[in-house]
MARBA-3410 file (N, C-alpha, C, O; in Angstrom, 1 decimal):
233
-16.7,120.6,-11.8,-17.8,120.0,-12.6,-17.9,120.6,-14.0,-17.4,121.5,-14.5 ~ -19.0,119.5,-14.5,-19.0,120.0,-16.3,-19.7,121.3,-16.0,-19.7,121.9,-17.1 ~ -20.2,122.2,-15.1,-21.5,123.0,-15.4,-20.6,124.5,-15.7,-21.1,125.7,-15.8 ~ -19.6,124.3,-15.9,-18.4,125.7,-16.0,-18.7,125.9,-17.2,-19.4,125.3,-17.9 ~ -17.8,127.1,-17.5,-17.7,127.7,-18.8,-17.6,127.0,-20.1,-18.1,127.5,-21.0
-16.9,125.9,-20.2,-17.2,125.3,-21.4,-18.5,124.6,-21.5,-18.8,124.4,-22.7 ~ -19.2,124.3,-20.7,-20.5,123.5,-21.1,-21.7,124.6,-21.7,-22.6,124.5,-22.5 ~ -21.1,125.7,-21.0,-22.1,127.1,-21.2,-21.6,127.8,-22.9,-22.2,128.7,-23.5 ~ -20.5,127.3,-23.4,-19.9,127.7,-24.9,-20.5,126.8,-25.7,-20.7,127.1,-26.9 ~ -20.9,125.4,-25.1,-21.4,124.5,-26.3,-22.2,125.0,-27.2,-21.9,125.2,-28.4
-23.7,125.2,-26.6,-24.6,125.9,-28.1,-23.9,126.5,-28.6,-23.7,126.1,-29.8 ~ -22.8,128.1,-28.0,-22.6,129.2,-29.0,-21.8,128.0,-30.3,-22.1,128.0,-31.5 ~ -20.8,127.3,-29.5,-19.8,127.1,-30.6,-20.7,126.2,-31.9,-20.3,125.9,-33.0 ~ -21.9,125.9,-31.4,-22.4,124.4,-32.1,-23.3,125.2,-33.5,-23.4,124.9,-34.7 ~ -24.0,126.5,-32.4,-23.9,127.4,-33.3,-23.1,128.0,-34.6,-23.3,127.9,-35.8
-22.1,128.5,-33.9,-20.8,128.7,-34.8,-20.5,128.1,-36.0,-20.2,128.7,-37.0 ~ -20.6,126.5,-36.1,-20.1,125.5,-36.5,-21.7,125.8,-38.0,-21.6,126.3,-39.1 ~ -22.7,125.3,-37.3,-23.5,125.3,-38.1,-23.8,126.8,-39.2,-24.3,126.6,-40.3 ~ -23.5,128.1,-38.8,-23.3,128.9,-39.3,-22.4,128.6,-40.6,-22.8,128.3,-41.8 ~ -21.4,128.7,-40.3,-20.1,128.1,-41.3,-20.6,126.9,-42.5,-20.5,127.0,-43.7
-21.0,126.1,-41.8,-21.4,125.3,-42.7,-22.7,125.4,-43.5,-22.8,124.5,-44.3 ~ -24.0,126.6,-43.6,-24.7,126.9,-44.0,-24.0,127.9,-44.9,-24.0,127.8,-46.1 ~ -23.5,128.7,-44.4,-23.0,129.8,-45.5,-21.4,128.9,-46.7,-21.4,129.2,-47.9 ~ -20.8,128.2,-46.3,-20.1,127.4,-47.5,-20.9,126.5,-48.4,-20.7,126.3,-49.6 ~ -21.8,126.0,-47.5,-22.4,125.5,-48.8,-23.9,126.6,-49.5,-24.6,126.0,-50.4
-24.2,127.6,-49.3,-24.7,128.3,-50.0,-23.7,129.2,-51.3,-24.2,129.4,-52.4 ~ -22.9,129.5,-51.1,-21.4,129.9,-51.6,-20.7,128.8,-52.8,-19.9,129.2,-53.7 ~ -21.0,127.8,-52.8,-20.8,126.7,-53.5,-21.2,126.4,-54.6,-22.4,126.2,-54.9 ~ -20.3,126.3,-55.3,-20.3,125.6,-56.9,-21.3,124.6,-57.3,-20.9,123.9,-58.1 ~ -22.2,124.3,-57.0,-23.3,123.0,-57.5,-22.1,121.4,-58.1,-22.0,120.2,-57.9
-21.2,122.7,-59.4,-20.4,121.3,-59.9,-19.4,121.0,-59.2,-18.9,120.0,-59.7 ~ -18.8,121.5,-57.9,-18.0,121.3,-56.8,-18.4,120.3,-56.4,-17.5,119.5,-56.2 ~ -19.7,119.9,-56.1,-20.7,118.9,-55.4,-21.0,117.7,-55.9,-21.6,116.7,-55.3 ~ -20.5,117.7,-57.1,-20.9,116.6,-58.2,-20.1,115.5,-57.2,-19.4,115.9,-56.2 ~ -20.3,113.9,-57.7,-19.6,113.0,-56.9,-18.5,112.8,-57.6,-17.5,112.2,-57.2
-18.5,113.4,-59.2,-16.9,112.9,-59.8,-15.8,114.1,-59.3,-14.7,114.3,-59.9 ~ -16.3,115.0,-58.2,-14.8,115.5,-57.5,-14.3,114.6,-56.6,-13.2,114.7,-56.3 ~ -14.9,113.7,-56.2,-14.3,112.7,-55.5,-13.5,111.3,-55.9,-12.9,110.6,-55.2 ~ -13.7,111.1,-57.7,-13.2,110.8,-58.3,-11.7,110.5,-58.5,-11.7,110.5,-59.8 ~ -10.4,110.2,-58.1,-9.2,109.9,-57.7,-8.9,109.6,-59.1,-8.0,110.4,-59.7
-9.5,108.6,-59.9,-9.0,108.2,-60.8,-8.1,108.7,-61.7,-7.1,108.2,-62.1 ~ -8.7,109.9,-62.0,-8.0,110.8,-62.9,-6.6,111.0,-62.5,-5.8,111.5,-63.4 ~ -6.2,110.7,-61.5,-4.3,110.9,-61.5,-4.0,109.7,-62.0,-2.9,109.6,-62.5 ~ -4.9,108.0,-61.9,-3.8,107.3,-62.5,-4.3,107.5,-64.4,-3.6,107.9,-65.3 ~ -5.6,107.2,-64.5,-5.9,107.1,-66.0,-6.5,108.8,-66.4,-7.5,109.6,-66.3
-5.5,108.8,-66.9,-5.7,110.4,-67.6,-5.5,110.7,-69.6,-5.8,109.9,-70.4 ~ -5.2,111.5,-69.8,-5.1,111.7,-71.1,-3.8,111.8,-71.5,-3.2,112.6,-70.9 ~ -3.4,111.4,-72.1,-1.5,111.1,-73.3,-1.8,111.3,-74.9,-2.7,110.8,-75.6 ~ -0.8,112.3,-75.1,-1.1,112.1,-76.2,-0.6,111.0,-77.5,0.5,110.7,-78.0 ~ -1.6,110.7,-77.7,-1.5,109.4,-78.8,-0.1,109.4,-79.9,0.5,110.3,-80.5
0.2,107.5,-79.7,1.5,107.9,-80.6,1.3,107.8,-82.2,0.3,107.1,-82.6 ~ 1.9,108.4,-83.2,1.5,108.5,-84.2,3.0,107.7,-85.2,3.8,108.6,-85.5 ~ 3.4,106.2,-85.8,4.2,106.6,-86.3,5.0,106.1,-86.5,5.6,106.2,-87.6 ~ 5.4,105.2,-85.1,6.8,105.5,-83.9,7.6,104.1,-84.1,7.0,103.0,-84.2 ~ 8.9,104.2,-84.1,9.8,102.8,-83.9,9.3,102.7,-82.5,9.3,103.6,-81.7
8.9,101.4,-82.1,8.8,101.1,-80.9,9.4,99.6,-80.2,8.7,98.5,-80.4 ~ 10.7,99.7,-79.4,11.4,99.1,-78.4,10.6,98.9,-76.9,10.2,99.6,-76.0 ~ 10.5,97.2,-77.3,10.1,97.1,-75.9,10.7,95.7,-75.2,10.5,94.6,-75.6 ~ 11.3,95.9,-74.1,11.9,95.0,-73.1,11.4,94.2,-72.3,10.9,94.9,-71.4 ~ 11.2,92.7,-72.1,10.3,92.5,-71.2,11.4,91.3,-69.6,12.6,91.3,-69.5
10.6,90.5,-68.9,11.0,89.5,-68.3,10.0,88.9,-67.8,8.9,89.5,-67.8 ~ 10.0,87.7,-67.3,9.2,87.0,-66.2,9.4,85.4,-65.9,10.4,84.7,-66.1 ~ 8.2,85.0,-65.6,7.8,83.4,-65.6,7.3,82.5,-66.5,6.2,82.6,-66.9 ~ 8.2,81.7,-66.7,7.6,80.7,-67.8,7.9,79.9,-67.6,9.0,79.6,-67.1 ~ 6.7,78.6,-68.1,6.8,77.1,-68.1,6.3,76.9,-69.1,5.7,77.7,-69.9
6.7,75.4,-69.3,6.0,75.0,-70.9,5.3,73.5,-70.2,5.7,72.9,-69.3 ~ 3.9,72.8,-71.0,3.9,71.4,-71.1,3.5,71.2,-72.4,3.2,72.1,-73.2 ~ 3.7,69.6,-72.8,3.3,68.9,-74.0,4.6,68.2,-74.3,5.4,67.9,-73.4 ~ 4.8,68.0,-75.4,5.3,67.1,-76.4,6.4,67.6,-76.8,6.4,68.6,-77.5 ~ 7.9,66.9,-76.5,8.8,67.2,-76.8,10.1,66.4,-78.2,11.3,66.7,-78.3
9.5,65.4,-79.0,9.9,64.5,-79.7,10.3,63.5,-79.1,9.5,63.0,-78.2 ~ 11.2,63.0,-79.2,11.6,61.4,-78.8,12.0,61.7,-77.7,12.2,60.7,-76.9 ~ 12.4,62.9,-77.3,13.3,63.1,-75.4,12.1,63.1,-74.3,12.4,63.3,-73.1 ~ 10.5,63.0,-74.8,9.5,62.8,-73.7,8.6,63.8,-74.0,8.2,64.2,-75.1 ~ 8.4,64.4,-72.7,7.7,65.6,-72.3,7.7,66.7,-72.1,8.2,66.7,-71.0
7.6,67.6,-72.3,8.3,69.4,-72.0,8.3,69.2,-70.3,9.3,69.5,-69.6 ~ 6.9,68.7,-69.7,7.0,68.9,-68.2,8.4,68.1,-67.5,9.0,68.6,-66.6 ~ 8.6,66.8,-68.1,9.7,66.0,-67.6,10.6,66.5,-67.4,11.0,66.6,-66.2 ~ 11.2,66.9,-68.7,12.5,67.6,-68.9,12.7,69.1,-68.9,13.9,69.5,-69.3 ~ 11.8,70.0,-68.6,11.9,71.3,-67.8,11.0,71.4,-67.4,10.0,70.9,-67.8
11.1,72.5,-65.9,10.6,73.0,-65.0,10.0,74.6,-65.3,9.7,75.2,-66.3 ~ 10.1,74.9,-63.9,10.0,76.4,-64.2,10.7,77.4,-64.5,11.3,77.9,-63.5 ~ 10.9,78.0,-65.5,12.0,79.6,-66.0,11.8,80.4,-65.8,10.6,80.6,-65.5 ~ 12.7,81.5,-65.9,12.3,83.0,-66.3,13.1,83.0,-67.7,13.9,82.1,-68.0 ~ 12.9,84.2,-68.5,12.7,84.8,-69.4,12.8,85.7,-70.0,11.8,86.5,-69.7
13.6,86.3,-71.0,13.9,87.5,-71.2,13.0,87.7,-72.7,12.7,86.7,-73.4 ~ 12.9,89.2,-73.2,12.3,89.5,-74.3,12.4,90.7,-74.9,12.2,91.7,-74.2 ~ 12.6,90.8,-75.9,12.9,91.6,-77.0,11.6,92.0,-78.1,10.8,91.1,-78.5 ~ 11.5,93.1,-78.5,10.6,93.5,-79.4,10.9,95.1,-80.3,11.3,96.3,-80.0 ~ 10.5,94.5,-81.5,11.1,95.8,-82.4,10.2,95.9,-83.7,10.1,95.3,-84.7
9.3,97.3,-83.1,8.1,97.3,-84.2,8.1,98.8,-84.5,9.0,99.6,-84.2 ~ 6.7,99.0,-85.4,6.5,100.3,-86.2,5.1,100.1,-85.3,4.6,99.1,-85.1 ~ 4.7,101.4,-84.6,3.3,101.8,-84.3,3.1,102.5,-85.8,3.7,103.4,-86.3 ~ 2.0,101.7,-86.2,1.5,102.7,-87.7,0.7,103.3,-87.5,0.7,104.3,-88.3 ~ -0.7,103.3,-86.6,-1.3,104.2,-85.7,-1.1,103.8,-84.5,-0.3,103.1,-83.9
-2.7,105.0,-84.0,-2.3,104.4,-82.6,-2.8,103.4,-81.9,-2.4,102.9,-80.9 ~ -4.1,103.2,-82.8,-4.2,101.7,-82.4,-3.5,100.9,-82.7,-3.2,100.2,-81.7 ~ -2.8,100.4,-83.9,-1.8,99.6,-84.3,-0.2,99.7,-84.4,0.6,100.6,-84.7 ~ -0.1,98.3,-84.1,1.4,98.3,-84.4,2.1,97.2,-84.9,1.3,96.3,-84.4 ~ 2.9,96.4,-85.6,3.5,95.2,-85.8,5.1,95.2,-85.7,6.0,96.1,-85.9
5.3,94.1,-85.3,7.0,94.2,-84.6,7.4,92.4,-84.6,6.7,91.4,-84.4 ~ 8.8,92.9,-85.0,9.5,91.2,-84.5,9.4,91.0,-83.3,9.6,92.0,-82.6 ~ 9.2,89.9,-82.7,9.8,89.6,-81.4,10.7,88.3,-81.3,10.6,87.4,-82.0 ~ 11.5,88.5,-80.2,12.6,87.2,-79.8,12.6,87.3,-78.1,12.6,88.3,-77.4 ~ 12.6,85.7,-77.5,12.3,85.6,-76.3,14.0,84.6,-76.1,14.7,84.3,-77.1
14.4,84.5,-75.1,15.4,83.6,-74.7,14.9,83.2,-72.7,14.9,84.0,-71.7 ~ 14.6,81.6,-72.7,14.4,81.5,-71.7,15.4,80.2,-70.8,16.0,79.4,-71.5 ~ 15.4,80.2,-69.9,16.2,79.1,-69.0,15.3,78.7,-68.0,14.7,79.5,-67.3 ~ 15.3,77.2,-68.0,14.2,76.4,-67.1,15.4,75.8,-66.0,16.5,75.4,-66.3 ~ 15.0,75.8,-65.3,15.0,74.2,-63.9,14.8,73.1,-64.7,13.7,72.9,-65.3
16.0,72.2,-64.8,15.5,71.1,-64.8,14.8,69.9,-64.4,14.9,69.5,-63.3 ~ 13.7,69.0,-65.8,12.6,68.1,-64.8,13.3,67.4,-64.5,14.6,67.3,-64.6 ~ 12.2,66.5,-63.6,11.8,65.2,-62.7,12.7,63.9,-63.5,13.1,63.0,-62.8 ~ 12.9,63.9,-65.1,13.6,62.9,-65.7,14.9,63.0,-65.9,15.7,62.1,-66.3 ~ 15.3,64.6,-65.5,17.2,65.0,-66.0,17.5,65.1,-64.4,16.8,65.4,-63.4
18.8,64.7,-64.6,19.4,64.6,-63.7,19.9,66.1,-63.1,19.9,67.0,-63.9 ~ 20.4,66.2,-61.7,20.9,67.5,-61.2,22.3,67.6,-61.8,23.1,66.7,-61.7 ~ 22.5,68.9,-62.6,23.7,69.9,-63.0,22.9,69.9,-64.5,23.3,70.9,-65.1 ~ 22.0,69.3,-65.3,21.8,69.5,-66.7,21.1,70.8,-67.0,20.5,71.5,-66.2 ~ 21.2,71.0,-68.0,20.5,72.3,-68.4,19.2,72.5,-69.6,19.1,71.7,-70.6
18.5,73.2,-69.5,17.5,73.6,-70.4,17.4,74.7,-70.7,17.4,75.6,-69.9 ~ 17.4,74.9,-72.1,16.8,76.5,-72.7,16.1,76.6,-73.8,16.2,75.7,-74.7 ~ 15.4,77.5,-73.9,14.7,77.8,-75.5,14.8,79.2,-75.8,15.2,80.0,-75.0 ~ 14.4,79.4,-77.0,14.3,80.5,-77.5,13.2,80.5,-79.1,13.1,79.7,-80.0 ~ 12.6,81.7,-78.8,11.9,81.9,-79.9,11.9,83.2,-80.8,12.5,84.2,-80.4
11.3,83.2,-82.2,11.1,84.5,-83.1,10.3,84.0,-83.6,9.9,82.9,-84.0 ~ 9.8,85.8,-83.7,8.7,85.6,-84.8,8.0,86.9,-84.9,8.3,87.9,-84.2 ~ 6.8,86.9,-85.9,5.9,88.9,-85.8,4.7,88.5,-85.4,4.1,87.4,-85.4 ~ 4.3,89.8,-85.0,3.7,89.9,-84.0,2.3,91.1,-84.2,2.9,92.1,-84.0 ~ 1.2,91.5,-84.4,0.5,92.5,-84.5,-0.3,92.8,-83.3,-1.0,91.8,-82.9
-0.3,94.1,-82.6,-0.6,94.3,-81.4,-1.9,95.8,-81.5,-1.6,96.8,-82.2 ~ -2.8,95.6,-81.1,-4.0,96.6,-80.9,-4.3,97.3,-79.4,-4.8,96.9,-78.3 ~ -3.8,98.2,-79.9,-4.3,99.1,-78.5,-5.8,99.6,-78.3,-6.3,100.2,-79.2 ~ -6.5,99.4,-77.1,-7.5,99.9,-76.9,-8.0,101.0,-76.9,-9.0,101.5,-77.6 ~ -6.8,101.8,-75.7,-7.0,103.3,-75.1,-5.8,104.1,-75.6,-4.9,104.5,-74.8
-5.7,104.3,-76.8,-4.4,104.9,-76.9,-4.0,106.3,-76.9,-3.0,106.9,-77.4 ~ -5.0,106.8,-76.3,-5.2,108.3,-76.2,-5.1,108.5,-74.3,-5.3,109.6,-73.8 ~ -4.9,107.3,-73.6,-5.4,107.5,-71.9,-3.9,106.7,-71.7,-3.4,105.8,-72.3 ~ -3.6,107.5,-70.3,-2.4,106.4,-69.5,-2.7,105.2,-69.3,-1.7,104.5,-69.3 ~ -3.8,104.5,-69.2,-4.4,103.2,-69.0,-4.3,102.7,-70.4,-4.9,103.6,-71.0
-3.9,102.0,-71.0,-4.1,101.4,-72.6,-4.2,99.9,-72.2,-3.3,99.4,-71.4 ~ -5.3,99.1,-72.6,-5.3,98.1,-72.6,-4.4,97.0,-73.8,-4.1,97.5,-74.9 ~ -4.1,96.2,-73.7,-4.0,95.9,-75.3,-3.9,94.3,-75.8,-3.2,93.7,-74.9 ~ -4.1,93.4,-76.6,-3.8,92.2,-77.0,-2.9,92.2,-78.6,-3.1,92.6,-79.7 ~ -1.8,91.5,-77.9,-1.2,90.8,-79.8,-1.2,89.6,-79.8,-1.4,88.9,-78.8
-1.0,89.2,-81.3,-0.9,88.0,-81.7,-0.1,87.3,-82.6,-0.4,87.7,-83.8 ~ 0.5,86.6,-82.5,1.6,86.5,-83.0,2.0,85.0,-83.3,1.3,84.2,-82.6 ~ 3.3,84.3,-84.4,3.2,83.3,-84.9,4.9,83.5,-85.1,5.5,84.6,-85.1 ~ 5.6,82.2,-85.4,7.2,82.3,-85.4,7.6,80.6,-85.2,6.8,79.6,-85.4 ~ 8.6,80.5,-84.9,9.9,79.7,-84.6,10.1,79.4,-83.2,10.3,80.3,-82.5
10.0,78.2,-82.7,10.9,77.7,-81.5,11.3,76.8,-81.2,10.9,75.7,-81.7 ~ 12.4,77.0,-80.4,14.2,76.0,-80.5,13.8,75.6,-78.7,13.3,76.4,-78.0 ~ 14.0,74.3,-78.4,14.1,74.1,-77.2,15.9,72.9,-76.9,16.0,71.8,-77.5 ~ 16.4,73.2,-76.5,17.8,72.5,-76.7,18.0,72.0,-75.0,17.9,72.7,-74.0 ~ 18.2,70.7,-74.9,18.6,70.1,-73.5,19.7,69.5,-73.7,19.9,68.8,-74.7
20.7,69.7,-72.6,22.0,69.1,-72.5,22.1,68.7,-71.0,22.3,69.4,-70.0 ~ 21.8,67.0,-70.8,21.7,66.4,-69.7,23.4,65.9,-69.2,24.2,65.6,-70.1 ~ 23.6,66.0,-68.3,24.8,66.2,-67.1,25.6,64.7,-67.6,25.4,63.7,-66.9 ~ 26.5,64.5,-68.7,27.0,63.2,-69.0,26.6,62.8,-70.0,27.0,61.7,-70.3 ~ 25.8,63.5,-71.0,24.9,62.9,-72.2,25.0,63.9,-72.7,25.2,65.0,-72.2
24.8,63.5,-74.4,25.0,64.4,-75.9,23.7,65.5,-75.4,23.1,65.2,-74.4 ~ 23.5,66.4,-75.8,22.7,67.1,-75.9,21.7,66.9,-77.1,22.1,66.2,-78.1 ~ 20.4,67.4,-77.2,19.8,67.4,-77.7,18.9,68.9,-78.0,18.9,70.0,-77.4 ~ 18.1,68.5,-79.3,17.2,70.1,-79.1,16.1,69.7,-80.4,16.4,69.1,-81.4 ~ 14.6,70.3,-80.1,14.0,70.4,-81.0,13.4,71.5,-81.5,13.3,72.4,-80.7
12.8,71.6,-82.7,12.9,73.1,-83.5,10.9,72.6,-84.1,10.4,71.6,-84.6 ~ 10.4,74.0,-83.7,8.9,73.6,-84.3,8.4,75.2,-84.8,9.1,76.2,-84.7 ~ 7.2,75.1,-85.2,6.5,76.5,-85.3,5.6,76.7,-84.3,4.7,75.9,-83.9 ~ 5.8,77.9,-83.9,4.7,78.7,-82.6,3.7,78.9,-83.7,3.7,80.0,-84.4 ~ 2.8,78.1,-83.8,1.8,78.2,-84.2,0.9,79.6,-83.9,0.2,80.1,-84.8
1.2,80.1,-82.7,0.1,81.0,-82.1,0.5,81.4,-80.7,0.9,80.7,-79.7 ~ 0.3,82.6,-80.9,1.6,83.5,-79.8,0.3,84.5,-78.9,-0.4,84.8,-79.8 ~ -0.1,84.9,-78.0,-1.3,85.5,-77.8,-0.3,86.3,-75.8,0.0,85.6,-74.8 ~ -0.4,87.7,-76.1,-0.3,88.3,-75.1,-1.0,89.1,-74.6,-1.3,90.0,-75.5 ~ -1.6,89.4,-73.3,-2.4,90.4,-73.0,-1.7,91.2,-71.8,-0.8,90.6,-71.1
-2.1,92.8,-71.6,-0.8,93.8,-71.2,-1.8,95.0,-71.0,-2.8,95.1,-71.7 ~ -1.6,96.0,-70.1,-2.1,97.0,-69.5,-1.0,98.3,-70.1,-0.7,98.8,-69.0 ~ -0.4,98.8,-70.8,0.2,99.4,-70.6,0.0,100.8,-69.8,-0.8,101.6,-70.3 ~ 0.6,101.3,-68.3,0.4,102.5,-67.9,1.6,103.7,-68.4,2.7,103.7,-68.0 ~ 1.2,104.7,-69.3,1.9,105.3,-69.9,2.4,106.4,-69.1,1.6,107.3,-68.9
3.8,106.6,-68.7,4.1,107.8,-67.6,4.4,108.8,-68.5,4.4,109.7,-67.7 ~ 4.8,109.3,-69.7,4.9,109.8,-70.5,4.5,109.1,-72.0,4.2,107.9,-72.2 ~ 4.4,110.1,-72.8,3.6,109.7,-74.2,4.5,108.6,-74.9,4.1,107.8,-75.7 ~ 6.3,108.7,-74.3,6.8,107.6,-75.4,7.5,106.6,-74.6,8.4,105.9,-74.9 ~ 6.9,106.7,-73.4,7.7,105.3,-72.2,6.3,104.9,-71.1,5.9,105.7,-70.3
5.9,103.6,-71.3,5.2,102.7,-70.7,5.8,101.5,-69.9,7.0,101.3,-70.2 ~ 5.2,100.7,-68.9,5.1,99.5,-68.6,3.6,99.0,-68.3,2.6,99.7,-68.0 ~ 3.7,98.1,-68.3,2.6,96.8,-68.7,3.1,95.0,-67.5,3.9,94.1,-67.5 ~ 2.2,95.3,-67.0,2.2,93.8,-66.8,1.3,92.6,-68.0,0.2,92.7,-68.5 ~ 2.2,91.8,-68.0,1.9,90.9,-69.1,1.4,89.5,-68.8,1.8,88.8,-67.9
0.6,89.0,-69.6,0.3,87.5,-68.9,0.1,87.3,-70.9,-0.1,88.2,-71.8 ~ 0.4,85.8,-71.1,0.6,85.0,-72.5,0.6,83.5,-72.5,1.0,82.7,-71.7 ~ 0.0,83.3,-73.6,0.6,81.7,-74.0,0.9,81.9,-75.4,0.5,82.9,-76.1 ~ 1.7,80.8,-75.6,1.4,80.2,-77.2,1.7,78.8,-76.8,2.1,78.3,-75.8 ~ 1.2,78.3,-78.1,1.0,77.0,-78.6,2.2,76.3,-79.8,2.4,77.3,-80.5
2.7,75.5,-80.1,4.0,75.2,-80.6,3.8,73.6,-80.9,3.3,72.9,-80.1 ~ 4.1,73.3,-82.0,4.0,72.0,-82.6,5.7,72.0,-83.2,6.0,72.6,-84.2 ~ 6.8,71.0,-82.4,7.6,70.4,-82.7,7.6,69.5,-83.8,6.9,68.4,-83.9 ~ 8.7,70.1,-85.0,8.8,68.9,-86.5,10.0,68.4,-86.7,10.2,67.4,-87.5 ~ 11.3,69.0,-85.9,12.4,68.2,-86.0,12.9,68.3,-84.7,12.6,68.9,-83.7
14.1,67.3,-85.0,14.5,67.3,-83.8,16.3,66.8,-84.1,16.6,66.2,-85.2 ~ 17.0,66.9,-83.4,18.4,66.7,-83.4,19.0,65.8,-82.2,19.9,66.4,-81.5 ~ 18.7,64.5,-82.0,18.8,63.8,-81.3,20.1,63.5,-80.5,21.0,64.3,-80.9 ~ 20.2,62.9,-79.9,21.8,62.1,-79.2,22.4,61.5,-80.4,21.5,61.3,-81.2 ~ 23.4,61.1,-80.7,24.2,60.8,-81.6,23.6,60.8,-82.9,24.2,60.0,-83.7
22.8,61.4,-83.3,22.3,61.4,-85.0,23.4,62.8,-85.6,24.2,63.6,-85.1 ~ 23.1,62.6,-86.4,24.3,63.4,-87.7,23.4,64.6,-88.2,23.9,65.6,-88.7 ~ 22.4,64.5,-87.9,21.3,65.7,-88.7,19.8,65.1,-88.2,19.3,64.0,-87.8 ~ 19.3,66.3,-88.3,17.8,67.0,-88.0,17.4,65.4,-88.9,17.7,64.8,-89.9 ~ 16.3,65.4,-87.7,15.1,64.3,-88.4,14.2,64.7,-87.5,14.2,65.1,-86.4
12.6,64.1,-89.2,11.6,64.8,-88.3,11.0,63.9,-87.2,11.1,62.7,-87.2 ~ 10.1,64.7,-86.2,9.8,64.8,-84.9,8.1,64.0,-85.6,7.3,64.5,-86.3 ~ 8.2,62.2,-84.7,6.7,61.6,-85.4,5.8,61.8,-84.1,4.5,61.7,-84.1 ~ 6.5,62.1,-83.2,5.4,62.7,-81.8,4.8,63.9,-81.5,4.6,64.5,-80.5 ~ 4.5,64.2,-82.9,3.8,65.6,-82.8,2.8,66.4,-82.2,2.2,67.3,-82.7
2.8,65.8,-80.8,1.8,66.6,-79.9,2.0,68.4,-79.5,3.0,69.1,-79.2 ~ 0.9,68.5,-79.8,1.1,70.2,-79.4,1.6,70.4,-78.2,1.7,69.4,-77.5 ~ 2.1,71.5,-77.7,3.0,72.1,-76.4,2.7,73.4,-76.1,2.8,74.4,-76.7 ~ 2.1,73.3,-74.8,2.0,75.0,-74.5,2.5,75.5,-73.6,2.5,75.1,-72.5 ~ 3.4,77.0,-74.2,4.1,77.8,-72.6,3.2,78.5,-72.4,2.2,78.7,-73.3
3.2,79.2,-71.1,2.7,79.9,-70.5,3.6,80.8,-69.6,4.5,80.5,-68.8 ~ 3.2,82.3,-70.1,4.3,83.4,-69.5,3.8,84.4,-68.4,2.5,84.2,-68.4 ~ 4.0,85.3,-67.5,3.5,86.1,-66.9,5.3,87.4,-65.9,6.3,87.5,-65.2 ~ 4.6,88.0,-66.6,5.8,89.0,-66.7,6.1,90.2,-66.6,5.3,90.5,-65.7 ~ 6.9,91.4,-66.8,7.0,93.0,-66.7,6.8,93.2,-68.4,7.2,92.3,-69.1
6.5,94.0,-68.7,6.8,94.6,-70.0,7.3,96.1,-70.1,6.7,96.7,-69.3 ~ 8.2,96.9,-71.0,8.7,98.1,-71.1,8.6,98.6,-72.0,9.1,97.8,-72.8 ~ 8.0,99.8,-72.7,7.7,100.3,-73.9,8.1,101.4,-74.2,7.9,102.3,-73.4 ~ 9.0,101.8,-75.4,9.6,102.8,-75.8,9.5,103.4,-77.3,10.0,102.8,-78.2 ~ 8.8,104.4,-77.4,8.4,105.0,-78.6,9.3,105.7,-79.2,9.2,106.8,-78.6
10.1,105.9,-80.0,10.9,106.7,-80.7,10.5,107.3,-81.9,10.3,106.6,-82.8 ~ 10.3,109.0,-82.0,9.7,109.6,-82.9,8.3,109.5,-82.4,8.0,109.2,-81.2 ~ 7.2,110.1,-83.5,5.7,109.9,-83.8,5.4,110.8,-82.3,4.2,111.0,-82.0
END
């Protein structure tokens, strides 16, 4: 039965227990107690020191689609699908909140619902870029750029001339987390659009660029990795 030796230890030990625990917390630091020791955060968003200066190289990839207006070949949605995307960037951090840099993207879509199966789609863009960091003193850095340039979309349907049209990215806009594991190497998940008004275009059998009278605006939309590399500063 329970009435044995261990039932007869319970008070002492319960005693025991409560002893220990009166004398540790009399022994105790008050700021031990605070609730920001329970605080975690601090291993991911901590303190980095700020870049000052710096050539900065950054690599990116992801998803991208475009809709709107493609000149005389239709629609962006018709005639491409969904892509991924590669990306390049090459700037000056002049502080540490700021930075400005070229950028160039190169993407490849699925072909739409109007091109036939084996054709192809791609684009590519350039252009500059000015980007503001939030936190640039913390592993957490938030940040937005914005940016304006050039873009080429070229389609070559499976039996047919190829075609491609050429406009200005009006307005380039990325938003990005950079988590900094060291002061001069980040990544960032990235989410973006820009906006793009096509003015020429290079048709099926024409001789030269003529301009584009379907000038509906066009928007991609990106979502992606980003890689950040500081050199110097």
């Amino acid at each position: 039965m329970l009435g044995s030796p261990f039932v007869r230890a319970i008070p002492v030990i319960s005693l025991v227990v409560a002893s220990s625990l009166g004398a540790g917390a009399a022994h105790a630091d008050p700021e031990d107690l605070n609730t920001d020791a329970f605080d975690l955060s601090g291993a991911l968003d901590r303190d980095v020191a700020p870049t000052h200066r710096a050539l900065e190289v950054a690599i990116g990839g992801g998803y991208t689609q475009g809709v709107g207006g493609a000149g005389t070949a239709g629609s962006v949605e018709d005639l491409t699908g969904p892509g991924g995307g590669i990306e390049l960037q090459l700037g000056l951090r002049a502080t540490p909140q700021w930075s400005i840099a070229l950028y160039g993207t190169v993407a490849r879509f699925r072909h739409g619902d109007d091109i036939a199966d084996g054709s192809r789609a791609h684009s590519t863009t350039a252009g500059v870029q000015a980007v503001w960091h939030s936190r640039a003193a913390r592993s957490l850095d938030p940040w937005v750029s914005i940016g304006a340039g050039w873009r080429g979309l070229w389609l070559s349907p499976r039996g047919a001339e190829s075609t491609s049209v050429h406009g200005i990215e009006l307005a380039r806009i990325q938003l990005g987390i950079d988590y900094r594991f060291t002061p001069w190497f980040a990544i960032a998940p990235v989410v973006g659009a820009s906006a793009t008004l096509f003015v020429v275009e290079d048709a099926a059998m024409a001789t030269s660029l003529s301009a584009v009278h379907d000038n509906r605006l066009n928007l991609y939309g990106f979502t992606g990795i980003l890689g950040r590399f500081d050199i110097g500063g």
